[in-house]
ZADREN-459567 format. One record per atom (N, C-alpha, C, O, CB): residue in three letters; x, y, z. Coordinates in steps of 0.1 Angstrom, whole numbers, plus 2048, in hexadecimal, padded with zeros to 3 digits. Glycine has a CB too. Example, Ala and Ser with C-alpha at 12.3 -4.5 7.8 and 13.67 -1.06 7.14 Angstrom:
BEGIN
ALA8847C784E
ALA87B7D384E
ALA8847DF84E
ALA88E7DF855
ALA8717D385A
SER8807EA847
SER8897F5847
SER88180084F
SER88680B850
SER88D7FA839
***
This chain:
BEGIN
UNK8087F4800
UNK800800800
UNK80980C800
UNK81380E807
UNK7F680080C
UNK8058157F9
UNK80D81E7F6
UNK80D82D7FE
UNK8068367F9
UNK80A8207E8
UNK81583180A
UNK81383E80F
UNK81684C809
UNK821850804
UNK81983E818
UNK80885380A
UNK807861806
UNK808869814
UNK80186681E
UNK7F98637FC
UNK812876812
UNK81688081B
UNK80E888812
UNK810886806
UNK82688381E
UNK802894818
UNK8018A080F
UNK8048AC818
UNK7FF8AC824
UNK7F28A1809
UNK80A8B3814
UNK8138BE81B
UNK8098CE817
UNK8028CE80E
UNK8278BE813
UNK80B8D781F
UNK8078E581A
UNK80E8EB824
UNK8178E5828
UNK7F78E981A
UNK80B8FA82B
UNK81090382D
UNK80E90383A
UNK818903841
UNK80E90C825
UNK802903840
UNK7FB901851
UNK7F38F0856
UNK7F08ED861
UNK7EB90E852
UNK7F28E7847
UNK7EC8E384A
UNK7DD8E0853
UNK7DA8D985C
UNK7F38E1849
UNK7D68EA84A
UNK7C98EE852
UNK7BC8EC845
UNK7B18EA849
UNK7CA8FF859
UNK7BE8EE838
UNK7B58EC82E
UNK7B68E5826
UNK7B08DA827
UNK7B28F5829
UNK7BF8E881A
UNK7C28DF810
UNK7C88D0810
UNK7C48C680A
UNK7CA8E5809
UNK7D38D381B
UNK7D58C3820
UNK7CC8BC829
UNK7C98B0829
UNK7E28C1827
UNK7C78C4830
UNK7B98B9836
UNK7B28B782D
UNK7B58AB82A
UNK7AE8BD840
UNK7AB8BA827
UNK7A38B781E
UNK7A38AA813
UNK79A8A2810
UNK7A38C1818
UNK7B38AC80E
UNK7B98A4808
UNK7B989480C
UNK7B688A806
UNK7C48A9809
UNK7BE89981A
UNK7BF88F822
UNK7B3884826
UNK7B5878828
UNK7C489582D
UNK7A288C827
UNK79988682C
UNK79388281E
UNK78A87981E
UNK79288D836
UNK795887813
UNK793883801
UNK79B873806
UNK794869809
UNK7A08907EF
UNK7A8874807
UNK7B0866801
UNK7AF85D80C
UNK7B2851809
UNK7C18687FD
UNK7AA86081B
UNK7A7858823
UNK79784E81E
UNK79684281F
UNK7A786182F
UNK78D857818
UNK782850813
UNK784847807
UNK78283B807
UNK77885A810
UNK78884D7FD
UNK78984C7F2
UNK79683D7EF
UNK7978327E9
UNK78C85B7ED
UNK79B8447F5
UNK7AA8357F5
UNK7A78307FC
UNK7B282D7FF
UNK7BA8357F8
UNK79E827807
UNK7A0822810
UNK7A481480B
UNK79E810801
UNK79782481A
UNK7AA80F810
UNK7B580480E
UNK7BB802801
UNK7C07F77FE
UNK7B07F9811
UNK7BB80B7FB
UNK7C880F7F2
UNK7D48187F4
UNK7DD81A7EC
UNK7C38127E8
UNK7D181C7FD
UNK7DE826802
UNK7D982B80D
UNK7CD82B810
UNK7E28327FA
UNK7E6831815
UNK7EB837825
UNK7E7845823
UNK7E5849818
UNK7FE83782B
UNK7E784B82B
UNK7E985C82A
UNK7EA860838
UNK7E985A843
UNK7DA866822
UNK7ED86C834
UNK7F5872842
UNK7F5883839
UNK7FA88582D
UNK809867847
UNK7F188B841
UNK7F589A83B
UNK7FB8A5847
UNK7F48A6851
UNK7E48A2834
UNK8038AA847
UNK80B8B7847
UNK80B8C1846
UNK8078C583B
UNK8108B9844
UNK80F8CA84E
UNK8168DA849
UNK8268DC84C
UNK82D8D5853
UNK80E8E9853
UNK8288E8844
UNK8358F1845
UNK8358F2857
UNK83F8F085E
UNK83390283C
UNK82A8F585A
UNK82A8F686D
UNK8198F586B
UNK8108FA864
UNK83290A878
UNK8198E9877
UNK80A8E587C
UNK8008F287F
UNK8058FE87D
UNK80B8DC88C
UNK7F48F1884
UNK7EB8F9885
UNK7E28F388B
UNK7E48EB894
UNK7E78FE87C
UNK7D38F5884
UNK7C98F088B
UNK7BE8ED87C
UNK7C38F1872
UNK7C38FB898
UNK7B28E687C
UNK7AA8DF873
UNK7A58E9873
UNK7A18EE87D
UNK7A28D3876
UNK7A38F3866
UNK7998F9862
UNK78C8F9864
UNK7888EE85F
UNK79A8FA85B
UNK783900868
UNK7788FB86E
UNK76E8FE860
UNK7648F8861
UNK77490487E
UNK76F903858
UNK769905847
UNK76D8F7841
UNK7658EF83C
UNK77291383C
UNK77B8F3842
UNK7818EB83B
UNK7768DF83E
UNK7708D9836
UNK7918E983E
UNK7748DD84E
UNK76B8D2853
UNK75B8D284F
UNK7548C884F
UNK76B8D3863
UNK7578E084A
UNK7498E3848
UNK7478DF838
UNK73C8DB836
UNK7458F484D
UNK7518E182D
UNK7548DE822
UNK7508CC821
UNK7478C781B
UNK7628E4821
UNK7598C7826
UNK75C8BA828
UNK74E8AF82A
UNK7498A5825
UNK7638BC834
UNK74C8BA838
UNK73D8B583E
UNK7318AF830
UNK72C8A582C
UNK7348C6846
UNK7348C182A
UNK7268BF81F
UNK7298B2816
UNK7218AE80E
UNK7248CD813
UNK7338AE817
UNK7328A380A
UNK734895810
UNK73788B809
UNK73E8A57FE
UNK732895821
UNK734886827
UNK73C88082D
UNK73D875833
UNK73387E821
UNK74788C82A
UNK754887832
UNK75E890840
UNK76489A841
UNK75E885825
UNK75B888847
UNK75C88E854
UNK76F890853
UNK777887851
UNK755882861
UNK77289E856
UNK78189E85C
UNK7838A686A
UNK78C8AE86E
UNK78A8A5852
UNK77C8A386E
UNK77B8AB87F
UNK7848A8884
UNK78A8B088A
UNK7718A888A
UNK78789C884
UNK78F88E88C
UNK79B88F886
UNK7A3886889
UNK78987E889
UNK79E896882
UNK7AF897877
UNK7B68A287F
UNK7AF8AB884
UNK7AD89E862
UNK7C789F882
UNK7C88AB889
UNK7D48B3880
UNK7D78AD876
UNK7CB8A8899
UNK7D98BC882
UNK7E58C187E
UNK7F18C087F
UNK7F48C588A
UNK7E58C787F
UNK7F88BD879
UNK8068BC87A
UNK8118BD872
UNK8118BC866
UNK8088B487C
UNK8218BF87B
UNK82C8C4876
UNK8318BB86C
UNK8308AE86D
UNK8378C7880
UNK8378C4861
UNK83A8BA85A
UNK8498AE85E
UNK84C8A385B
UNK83B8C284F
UNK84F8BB868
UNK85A8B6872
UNK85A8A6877
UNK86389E877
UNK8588BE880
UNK84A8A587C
UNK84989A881
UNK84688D87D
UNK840884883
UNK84589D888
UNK84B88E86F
UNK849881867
UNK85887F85D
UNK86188785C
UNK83A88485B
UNK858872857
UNK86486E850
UNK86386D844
UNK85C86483F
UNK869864854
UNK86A87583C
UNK86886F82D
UNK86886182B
UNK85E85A828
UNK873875824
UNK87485D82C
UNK87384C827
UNK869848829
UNK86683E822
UNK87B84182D
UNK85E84D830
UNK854841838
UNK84884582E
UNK83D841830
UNK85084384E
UNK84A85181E
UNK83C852815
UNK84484E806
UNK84F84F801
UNK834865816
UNK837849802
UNK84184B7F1
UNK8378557E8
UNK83A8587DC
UNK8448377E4
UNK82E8587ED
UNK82B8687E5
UNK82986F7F0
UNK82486A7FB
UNK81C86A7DA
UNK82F87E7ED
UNK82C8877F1
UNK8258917ED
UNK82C8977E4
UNK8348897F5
UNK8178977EE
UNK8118A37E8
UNK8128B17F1
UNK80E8B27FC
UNK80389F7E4
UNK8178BD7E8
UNK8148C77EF
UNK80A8CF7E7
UNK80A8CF7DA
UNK81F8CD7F3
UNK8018D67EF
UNK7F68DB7EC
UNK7F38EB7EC
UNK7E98F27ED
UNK7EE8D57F4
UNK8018ED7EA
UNK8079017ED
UNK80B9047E6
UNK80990F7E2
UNK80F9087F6
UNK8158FD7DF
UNK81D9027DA
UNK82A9057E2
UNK83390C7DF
UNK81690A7D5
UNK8298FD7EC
UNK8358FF7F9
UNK83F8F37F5
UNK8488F17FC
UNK82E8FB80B
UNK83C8EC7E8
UNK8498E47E7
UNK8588EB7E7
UNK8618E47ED
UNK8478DD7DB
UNK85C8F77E2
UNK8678F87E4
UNK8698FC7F1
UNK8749017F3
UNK86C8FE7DC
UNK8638FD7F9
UNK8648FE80A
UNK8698F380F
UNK8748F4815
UNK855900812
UNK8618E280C
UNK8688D6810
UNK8758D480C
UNK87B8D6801
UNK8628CB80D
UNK87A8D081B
UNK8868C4818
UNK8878B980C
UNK8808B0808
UNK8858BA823
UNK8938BD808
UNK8958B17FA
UNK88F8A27FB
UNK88889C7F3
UNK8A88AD7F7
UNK89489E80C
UNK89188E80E
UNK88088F809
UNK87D887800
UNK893888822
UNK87789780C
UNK868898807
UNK86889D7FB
UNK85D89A7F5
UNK85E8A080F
UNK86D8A37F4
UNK86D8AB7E4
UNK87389B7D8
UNK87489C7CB
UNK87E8BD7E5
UNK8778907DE
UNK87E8897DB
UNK8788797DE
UNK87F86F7DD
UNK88A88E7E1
UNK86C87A7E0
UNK86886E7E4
UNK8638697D3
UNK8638727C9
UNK85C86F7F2
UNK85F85A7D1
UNK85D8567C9
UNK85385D7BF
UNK85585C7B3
UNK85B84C7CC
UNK8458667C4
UNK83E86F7BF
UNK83E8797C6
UNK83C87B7D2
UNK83386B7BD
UNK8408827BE
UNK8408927C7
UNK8378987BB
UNK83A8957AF
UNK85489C7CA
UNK82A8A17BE
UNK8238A77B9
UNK81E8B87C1
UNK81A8B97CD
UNK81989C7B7
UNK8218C27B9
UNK81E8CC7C3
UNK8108D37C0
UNK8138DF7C0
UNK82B8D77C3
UNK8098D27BE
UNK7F68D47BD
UNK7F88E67B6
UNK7F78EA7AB
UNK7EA8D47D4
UNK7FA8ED7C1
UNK7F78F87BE
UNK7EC9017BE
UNK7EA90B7B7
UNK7F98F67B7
UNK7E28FB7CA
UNK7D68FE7CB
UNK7D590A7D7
UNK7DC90C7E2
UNK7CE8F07CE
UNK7C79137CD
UNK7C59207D6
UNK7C69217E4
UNK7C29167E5
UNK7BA9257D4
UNK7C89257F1
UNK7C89257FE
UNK7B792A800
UNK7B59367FD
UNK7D492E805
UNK7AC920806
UNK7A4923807
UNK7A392D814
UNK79A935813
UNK79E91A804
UNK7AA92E81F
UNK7A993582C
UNK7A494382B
UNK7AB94B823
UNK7B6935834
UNK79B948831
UNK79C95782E
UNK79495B823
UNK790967821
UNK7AA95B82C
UNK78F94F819
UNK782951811
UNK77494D813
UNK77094881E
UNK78294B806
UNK76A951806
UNK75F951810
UNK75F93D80C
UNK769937809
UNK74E95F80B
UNK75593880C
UNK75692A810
UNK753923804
UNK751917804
UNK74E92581B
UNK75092B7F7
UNK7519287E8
UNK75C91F7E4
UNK75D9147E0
UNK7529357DF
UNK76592C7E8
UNK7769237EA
UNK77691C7ED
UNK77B9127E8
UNK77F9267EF
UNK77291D7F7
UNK77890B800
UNK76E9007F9
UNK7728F47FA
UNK775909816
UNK7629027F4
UNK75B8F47EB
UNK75F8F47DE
UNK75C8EB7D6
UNK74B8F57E9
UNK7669017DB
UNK7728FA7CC
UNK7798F87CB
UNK77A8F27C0
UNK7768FC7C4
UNK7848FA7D2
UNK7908F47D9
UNK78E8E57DC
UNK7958DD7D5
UNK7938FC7E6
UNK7858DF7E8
UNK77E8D47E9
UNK77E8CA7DC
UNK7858C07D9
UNK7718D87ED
UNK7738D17D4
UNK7708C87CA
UNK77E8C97C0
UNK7808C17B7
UNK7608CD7C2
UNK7848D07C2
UNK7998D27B6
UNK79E8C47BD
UNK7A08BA7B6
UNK7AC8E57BD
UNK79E8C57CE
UNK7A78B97D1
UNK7A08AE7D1
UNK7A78A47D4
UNK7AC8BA7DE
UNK7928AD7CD
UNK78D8A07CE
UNK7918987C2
UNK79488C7C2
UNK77F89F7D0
UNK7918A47B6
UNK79589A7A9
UNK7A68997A8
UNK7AB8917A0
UNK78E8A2797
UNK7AF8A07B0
UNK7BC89C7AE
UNK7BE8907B8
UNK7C68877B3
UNK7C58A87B0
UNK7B788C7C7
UNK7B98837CA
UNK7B28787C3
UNK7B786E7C9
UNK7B98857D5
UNK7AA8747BB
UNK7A086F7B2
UNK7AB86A7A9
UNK7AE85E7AC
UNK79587B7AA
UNK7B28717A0
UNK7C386A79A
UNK7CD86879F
UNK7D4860798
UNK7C986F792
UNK7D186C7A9
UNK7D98697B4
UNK7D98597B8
UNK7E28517B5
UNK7D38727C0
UNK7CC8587BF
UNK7CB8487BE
UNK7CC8437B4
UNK7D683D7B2
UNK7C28437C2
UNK7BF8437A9
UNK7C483B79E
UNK7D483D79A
UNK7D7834792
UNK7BC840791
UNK7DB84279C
UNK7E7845796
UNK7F483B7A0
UNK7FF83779C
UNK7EA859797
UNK7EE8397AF
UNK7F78347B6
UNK7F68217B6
UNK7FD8187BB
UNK7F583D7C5
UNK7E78207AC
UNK7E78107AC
UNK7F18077A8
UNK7EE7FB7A9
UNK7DE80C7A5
***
């Protein structure tokens, strides 16, 4: 089974989100685990977003990217555009993909249900892609 790291900047929107897409969607086809540049807290939109379409991320928490090991993913996604922020050991794993997706925080909540539905179809090939 193949581990996916998805990385962003606070880890509070785009990588949760990501994260609770490839937790549903892959389930037992792949690991996940998501990150920030420096932890934070679960966007509370990000969770209301989520909500509307069935999938719960309440329960997901935030965290450093510090506190994980490259070796231990073979894709890594970032969702900022913060890849040249990471460490090579993560820029360097078997799949590295950097998204590039808008920062929903701080918009009204349009954003965050199109942003939503962006990461649902990149994690959508993502898996197909990691079979």
């Amino acid at each position: 089974m193949k581990k996916v790291m998805f990385v962003c900047k606070k880890n509070s929107c785009r990588s949760q989100m990501a994260e609770g897409f490839a937790r549903t969607l892959g389930d037992g086809k792949i690991s996940v685990t998501s990150s920030g540049l420096e932890g934070s807290k679960v966007h509370p939109t990000a969770i209301q977003v989520m909500s509307e379409i069935g999938i719960n991320i309440s329960k997901q928490t935030s965290n450093s990217l510090s506190d994980f090991n490259p070796e231990d993913y073979d894709a890594v996604i970032s969702l900022c555009g913060c890849g040249v922020n990471l460490p090579n050991a993560w820029v360097l794993r078997e799949i590295f993909e950097d998204w590039q997706l808008d920062d929903p925080d701080g918009q009204p909540i349009e954003t965050f249900q199109r942003v939503r539905d962006e990461i649902k179809q990149r994690v959508q090939k993502l898996i197909q892609s990691l079979k």
